[in-house]
Backbone bond lengths (Angstrom), bond angles and torsions (degrees), N, CA, C in turn:
res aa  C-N    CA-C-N  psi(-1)  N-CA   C-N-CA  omega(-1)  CA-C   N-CA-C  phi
1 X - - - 1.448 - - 1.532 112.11 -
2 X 1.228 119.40 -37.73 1.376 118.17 173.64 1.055 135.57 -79.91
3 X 1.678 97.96 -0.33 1.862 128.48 175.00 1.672 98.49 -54.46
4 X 1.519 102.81 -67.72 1.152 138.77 165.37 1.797 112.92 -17.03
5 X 1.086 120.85 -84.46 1.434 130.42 175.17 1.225 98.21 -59.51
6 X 1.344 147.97 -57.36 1.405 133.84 173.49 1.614 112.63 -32.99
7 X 1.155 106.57 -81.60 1.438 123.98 173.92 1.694 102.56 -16.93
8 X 1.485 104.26 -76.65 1.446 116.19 -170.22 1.452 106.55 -53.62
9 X 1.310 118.59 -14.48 1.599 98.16 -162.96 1.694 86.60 -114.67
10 X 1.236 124.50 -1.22 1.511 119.20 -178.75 1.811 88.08 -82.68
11 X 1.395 122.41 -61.77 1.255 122.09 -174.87 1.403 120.34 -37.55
12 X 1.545 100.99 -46.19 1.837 104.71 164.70 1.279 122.29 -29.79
13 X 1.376 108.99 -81.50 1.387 134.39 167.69 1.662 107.45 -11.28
14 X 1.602 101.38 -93.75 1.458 128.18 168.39 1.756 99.92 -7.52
15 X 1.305 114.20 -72.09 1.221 155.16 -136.46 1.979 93.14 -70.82
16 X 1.187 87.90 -60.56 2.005 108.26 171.83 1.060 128.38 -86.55
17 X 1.839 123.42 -4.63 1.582 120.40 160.76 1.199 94.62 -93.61
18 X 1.245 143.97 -40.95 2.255 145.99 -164.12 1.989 71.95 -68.19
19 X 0.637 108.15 -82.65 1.659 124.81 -165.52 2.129 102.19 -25.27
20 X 1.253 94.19 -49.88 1.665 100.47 -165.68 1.534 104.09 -79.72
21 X 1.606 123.60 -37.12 1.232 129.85 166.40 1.736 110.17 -50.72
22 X 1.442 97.02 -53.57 1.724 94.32 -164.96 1.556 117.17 -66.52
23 X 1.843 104.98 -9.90 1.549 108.73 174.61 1.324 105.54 -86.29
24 X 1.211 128.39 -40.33 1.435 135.44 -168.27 1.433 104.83 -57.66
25 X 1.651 131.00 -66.87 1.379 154.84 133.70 1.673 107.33 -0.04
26 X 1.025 121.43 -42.18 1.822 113.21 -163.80 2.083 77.46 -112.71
27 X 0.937 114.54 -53.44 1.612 111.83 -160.02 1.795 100.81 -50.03
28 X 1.559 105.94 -49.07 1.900 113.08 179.46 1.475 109.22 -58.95
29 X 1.548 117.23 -49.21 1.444 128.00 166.99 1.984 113.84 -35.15
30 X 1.508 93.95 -67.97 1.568 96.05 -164.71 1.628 124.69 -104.04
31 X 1.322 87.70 -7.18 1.696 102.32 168.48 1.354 124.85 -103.99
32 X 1.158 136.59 -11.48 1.227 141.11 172.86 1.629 102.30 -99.70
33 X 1.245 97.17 139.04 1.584 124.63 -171.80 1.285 107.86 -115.97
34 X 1.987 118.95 113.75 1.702 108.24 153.41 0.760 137.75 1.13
35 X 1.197 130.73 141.45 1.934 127.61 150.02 1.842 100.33 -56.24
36 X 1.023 112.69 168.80 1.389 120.87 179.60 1.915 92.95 -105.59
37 X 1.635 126.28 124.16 1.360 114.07 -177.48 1.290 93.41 -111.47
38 X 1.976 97.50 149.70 1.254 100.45 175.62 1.199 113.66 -91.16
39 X 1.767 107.92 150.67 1.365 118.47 -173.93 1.647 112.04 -99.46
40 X 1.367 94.03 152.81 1.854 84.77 -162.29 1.410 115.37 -115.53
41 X 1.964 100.45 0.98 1.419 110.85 170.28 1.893 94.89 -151.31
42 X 1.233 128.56 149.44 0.799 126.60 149.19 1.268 128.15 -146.41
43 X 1.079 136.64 124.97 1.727 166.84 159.84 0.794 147.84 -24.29
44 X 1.570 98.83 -74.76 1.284 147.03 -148.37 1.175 117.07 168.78
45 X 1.709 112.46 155.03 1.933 108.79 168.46 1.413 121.55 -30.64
46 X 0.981 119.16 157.89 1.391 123.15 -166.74 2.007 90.03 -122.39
47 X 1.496 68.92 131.55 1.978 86.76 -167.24 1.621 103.75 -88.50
48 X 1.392 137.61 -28.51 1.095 130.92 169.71 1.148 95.14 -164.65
49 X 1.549 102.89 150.87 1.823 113.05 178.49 1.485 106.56 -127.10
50 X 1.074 120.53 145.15 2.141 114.34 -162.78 1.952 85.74 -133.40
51 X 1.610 94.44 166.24 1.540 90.63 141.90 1.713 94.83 -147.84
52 X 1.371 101.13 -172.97 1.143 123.89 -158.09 1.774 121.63 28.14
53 X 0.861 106.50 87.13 1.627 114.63 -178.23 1.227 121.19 -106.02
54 X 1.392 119.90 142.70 1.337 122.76 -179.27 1.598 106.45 -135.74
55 X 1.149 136.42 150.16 1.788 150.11 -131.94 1.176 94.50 -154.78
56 X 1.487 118.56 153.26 1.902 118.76 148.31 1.571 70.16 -153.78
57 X 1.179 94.02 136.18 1.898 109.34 175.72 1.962 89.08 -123.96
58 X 1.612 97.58 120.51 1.734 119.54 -170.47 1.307 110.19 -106.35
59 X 1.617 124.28 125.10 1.604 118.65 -176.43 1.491 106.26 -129.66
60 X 1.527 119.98 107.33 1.447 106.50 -166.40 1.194 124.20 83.57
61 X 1.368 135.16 -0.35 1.398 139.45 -167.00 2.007 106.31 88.81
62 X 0.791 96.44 -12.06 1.692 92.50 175.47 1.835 106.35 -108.87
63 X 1.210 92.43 149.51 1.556 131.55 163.42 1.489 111.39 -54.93
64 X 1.481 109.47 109.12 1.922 116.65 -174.44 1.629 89.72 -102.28
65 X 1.469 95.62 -52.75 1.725 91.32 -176.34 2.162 114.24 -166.70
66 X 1.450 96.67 160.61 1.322 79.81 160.47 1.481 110.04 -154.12
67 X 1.766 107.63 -178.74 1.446 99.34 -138.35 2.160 80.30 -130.63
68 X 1.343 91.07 134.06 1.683 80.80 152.71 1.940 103.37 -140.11
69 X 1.372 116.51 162.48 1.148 136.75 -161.68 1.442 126.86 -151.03
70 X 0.872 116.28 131.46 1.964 119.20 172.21 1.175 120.38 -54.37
71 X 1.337 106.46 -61.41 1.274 154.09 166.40 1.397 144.11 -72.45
72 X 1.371 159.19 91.71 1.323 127.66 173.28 1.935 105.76 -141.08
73 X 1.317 91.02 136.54 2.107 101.99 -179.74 1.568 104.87 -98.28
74 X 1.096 104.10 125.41 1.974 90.03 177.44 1.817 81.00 -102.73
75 X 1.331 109.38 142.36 1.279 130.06 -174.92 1.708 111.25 -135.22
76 X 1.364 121.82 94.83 1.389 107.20 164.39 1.408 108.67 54.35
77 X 1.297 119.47 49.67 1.790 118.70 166.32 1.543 100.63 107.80
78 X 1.595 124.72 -39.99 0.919 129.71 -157.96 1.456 129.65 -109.01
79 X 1.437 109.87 135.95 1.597 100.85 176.58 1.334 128.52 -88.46
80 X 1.219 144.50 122.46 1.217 124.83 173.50 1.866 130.26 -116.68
81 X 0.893 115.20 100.33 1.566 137.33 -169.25 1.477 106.51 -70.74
82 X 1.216 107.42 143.87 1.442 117.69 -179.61 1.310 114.40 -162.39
83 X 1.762 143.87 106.71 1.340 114.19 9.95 1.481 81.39 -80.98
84 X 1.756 110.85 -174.09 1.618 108.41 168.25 2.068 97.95 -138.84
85 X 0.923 105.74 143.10 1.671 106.33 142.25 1.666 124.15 -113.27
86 X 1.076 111.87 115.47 1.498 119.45 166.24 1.313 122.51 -100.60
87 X 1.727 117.51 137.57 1.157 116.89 -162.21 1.566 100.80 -127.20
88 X 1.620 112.80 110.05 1.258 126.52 176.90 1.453 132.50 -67.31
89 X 1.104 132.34 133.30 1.754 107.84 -172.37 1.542 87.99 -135.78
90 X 1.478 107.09 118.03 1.171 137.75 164.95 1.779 105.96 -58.97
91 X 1.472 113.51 166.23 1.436 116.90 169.82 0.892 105.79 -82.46
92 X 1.346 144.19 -37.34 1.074 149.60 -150.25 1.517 129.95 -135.42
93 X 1.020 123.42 33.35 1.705 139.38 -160.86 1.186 118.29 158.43
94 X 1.494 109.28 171.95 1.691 112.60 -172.56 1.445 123.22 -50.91
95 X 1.039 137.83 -175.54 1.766 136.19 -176.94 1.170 94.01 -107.94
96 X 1.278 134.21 140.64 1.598 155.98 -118.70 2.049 86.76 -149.61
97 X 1.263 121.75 110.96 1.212 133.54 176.19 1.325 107.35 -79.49
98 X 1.154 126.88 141.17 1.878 127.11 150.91 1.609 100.50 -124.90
99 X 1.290 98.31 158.91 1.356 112.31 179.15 1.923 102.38 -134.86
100 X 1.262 129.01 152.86 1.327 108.53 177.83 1.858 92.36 -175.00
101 X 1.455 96.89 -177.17 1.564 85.48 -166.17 1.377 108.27 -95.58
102 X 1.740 109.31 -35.07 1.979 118.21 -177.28 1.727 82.69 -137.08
103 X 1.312 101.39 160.56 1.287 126.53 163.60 1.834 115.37 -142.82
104 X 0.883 104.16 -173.25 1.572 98.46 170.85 1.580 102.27 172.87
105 X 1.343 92.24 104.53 1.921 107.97 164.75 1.600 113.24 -117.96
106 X 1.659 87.88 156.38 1.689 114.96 -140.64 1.640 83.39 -102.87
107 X 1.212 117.17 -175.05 1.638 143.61 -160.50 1.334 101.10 -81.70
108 X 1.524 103.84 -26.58 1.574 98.78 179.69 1.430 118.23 -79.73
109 X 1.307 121.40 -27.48 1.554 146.07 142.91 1.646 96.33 118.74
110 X 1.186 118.76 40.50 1.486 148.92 143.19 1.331 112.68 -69.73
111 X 2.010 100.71 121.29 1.502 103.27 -176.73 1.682 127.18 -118.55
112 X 1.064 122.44 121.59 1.225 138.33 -179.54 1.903 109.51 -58.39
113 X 0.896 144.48 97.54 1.594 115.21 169.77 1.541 122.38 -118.27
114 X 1.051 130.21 107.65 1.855 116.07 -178.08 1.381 81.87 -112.46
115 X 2.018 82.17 171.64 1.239 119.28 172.30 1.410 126.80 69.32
116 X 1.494 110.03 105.61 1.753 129.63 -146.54 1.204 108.28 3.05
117 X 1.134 108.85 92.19 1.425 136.28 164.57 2.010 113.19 -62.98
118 X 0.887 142.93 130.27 1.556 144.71 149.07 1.315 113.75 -123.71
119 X 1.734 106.69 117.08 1.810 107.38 166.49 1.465 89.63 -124.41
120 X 1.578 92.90 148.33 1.126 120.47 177.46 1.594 117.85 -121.39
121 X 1.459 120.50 133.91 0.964 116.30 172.29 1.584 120.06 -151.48
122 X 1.534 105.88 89.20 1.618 92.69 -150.50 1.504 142.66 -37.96
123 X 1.003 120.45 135.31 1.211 159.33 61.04 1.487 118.84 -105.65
124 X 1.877 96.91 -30.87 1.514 108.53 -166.15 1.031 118.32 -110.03
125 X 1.233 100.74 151.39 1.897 121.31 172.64 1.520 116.20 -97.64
126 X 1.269 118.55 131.68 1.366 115.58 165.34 1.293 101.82 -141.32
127 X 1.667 95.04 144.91 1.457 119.16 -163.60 1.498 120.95 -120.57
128 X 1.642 129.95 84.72 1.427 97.80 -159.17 1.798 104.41 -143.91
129 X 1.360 134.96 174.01 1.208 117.97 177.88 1.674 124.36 -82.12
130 X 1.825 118.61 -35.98 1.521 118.10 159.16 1.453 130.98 -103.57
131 X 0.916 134.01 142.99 1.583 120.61 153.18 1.807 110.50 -147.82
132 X 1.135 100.92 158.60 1.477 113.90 -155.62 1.133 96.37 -130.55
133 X 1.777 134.70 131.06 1.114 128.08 154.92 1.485 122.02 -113.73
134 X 1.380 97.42 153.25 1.518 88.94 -178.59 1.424 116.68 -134.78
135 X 1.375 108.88 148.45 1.855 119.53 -128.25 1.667 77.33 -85.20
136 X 1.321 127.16 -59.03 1.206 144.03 -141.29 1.843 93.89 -68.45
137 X 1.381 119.00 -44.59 1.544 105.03 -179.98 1.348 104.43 -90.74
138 X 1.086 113.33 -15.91 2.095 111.65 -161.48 1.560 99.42 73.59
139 X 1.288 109.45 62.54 1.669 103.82 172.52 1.231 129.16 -132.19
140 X 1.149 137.76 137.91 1.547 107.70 -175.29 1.568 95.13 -134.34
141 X 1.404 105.50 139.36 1.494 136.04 -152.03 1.609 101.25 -111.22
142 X 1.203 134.12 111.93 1.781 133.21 176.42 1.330 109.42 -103.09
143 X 1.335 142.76 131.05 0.994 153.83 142.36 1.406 140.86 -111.14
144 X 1.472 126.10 133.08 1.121 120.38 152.09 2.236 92.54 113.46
145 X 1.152 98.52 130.05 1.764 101.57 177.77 1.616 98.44 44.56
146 X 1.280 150.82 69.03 1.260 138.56 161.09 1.522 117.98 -90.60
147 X 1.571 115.41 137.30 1.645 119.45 157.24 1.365 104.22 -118.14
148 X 0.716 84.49 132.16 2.025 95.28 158.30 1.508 113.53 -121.31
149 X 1.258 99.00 117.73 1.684 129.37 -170.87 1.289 101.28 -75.33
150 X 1.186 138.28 152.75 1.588 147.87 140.96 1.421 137.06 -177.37
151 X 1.058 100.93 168.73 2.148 94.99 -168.89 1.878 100.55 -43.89
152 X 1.689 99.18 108.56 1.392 110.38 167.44 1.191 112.79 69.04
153 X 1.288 129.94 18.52 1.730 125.26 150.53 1.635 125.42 -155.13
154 X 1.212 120.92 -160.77 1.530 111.40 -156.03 1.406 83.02 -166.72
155 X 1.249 104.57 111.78 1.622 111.85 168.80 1.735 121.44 -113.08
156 X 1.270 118.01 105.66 1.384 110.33 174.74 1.700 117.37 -89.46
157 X 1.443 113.97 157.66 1.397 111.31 -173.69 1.758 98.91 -164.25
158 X 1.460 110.53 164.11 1.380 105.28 166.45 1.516 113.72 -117.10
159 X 1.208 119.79 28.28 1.594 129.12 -162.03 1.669 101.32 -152.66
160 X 1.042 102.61 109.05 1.948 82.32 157.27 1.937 108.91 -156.58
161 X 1.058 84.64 145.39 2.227 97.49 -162.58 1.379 100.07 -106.67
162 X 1.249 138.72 108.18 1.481 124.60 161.68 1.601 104.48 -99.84
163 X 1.193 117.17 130.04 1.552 109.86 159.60 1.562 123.32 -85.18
164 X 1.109 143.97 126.51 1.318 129.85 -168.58 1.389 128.08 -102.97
165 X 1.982 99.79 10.97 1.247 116.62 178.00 1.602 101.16 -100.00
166 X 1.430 112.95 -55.82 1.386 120.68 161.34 1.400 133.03 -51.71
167 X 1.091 122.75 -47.96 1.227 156.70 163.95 1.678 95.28 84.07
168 X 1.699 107.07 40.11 1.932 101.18 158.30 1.456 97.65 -94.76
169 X 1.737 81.80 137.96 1.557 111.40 151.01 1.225 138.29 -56.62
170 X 1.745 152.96 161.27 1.636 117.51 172.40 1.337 77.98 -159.42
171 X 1.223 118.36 109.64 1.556 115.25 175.41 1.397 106.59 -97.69
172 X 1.714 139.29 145.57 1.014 112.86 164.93 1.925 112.58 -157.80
173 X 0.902 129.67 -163.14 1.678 129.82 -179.27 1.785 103.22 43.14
174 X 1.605 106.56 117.05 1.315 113.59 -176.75 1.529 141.48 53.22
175 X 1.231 99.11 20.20 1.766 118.48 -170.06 1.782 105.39 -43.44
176 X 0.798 114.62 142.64 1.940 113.10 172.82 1.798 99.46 -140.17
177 X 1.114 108.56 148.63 1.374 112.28 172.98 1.289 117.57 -142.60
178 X 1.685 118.47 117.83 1.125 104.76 -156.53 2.122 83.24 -126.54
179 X 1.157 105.00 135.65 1.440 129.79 163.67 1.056 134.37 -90.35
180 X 1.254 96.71 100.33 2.141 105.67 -178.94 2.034 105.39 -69.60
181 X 1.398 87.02 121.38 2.018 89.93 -173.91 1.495 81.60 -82.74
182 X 1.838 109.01 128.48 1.552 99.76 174.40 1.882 99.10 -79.30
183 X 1.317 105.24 168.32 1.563 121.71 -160.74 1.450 110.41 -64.69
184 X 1.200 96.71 -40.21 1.807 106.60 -176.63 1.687 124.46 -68.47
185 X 1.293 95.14 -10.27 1.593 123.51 177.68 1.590 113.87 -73.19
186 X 1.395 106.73 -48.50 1.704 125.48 177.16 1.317 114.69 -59.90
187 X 1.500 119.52 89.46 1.585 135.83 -174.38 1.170 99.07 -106.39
């Protein structure tokens, strides 16, 4: 007889965790609503909206770059990321960080980025409002308000070319260079 009430009260159980899962499961599914993301260009309809995304764009079997994001709108061909860090890998030296607030690369996997931009690549800092990369040379192009940070100076410019296959520099339009005398130097 007590087989009985066991049984029945094990089935209960059974019966109300399958039962409490399958509400929890459909209730998270159909009752919880997105965040609403902000869009940082718009167009046109917005063809899919993601968050947290992560990229490795591959050329030849090697690593050009990769992308992570909060955010991203694919719009009419286009992606647009908001904030993003992309991580560049040169042929020849360390991978060169940016940080920025929106970006937006196209099908060709060419990247657009404004708005306070920071890449880092130690030693140096550069600080600027555009830069554009482009998939096809491995280059990335800065424009507009630039510093370039580094042990003991501060370089401003309105032009600057890195190749990331070559790894030449091309600084150009209004360059200034200003040299911090370190302290211990002053005799």
């Amino acid at each position: 007889m007590w087989r009985i009430h066991v049984r029945i009260i094990l089935i209960v159980v059974i019966f109300t965790v399958v039962g409490g899962i399958v509400f929890v499961l459909t209730s998270y599914r159909y009752l919880s609503k997105p965040e609403k993301m902000n869009l940082t260009k718009i167009t046109s309809t917005v063809d899919i909206g993601l968050q947290e995304v992560h990229h490795v764009a591959v050329k030849n079997g090697k690593k050009q770059w990769e992308l992570q994001s909060e955010t991203v709108q694919r719009i009419s061909g286009e992606s647009f990321f908001s904030p993003l860090t992309l991580t560049f890998f040169p042929n020849n030296s360390e991978p060169i960080k940016l940080f920025s607030k929106k970006g937006c690369v196209s099908d060709n996997k060419n990247i657009e980025i404004t708005d306070h931009i920071t890449i880092k690549q130690s030693p140096w800092t550069i600080s600027c409002e555009e830069v554009f990369y482009s998939y096809t040379d491995h280059s990335i192009t800065a424009k507009k308000d630039i510093s370039l940070t580094g042990p003991e100076m501060v370089l401003s410019a309105n032009s600057v070319n890195y190749n990331l296959n070559t790894g030449s520099l091309i600084i150009q339009e209004a360059v200034s260079l200003t040299v911090i005398q370190h302290p211990t130097l002053n005799h």
